[in-house]
C-alpha positions in Angstrom: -85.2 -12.5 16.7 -81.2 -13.0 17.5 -80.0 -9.6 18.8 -77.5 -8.2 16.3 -73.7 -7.4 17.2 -72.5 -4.0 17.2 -69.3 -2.7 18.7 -69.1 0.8 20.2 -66.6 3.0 20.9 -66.8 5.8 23.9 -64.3 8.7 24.3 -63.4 9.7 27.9 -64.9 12.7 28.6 -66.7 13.5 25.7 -70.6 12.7 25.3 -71.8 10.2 23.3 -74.4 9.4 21.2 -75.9 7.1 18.8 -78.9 6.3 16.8 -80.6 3.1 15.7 -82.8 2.4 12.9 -84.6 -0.7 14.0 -85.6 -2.9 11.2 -88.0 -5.6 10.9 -85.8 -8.9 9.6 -88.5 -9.9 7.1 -89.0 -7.1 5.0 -86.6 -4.3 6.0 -89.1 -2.0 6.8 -89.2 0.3 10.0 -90.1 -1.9 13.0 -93.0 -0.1 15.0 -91.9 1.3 18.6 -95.3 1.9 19.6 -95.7 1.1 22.9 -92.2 0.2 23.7 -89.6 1.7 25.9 -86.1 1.2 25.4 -83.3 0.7 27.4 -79.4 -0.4 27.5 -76.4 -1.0 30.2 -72.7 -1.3 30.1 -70.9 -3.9 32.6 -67.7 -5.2 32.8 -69.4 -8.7 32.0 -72.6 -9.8 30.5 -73.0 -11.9 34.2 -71.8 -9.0 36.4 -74.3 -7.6 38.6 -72.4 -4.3 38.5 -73.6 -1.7 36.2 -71.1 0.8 34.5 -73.5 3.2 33.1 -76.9 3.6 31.9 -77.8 5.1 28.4 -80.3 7.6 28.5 -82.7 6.2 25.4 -85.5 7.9 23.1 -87.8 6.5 20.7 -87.6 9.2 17.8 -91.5 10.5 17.0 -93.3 9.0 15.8 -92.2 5.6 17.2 -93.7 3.8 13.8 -90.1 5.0 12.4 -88.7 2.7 14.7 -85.6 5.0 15.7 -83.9 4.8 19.3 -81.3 7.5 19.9 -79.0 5.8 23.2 -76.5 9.0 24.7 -74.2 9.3 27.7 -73.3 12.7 28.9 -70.0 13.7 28.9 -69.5 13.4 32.6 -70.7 10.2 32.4 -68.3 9.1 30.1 -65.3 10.8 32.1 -66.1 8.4 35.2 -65.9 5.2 33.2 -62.7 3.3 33.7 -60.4 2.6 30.3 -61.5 -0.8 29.3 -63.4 -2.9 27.1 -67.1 -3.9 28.9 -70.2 -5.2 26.9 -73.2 -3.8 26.0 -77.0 -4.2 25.1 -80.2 -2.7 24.0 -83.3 -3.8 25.1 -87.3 -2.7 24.3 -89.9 -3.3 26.0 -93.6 -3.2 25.6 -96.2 -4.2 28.4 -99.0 -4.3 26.4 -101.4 -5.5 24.4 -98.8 -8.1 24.7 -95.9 -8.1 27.4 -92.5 -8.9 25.0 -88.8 -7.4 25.8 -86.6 -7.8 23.1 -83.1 -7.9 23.1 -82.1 -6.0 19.7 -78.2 -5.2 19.8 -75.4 -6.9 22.4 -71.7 -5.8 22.0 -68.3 -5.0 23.2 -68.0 -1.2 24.7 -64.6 0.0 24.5 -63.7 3.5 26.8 -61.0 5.3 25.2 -58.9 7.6 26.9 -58.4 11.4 25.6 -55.7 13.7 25.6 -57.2 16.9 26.1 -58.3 17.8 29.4 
């Protein structure tokens, strides 16, 4: 399965948060997170070896609804440089079968705010 696109938008400063309902392409019904652990980066490039932040990720209960909620806290956010960076979601699952899927890739753009 091609990872989908999704462009996201952080604010400076403010915590973020966002959730995913995972589908399965065949038959749009919930894919099963069973097993699976997620997780997703920001960089300034897909090749750089330099990480911008990491998203704290949950798979909702129960993982057969196939929901990931990804969040940054808000000081997080406040240390990331204005900019546009990229983006990714991965799960992973080491068994009965070891698989790591990349489901979502995108363009991160940091915003700055006004209030202080």
């Amino acid at each position: 399965m091609a990872a989908g696109f999704f462009g996201i938008t952080i604010e400076k400063g403010a915590t973020f948060a966002l959730q995913f309902n995972i589908l399965n392409s065949g038959n749009n019904t919930a894919f099963d997170l069973t097993g699976f652990t997620a997780t997703s980066e920001i960089r300034v490039s897909p090749n750089s070896s330099n990480t911008l932040a990491i998203f704290t990720c949950q798979i909702a209960s129960p993982p057969t609804q196939g929901i990931i909620l990804i969040t940054l806290p808000d000081a997080t956010t406040a240390s990331l440089p204005v900019g546009v960076y990229h983006w990714d979601l991965f799960v992973k699952q080491s068994s009965p079968q070891e698989q790591s899927i990349r489901l979502i890739k995108g363009t991160c753009e940091v915003v700055p705010t006004v209030t202080r």
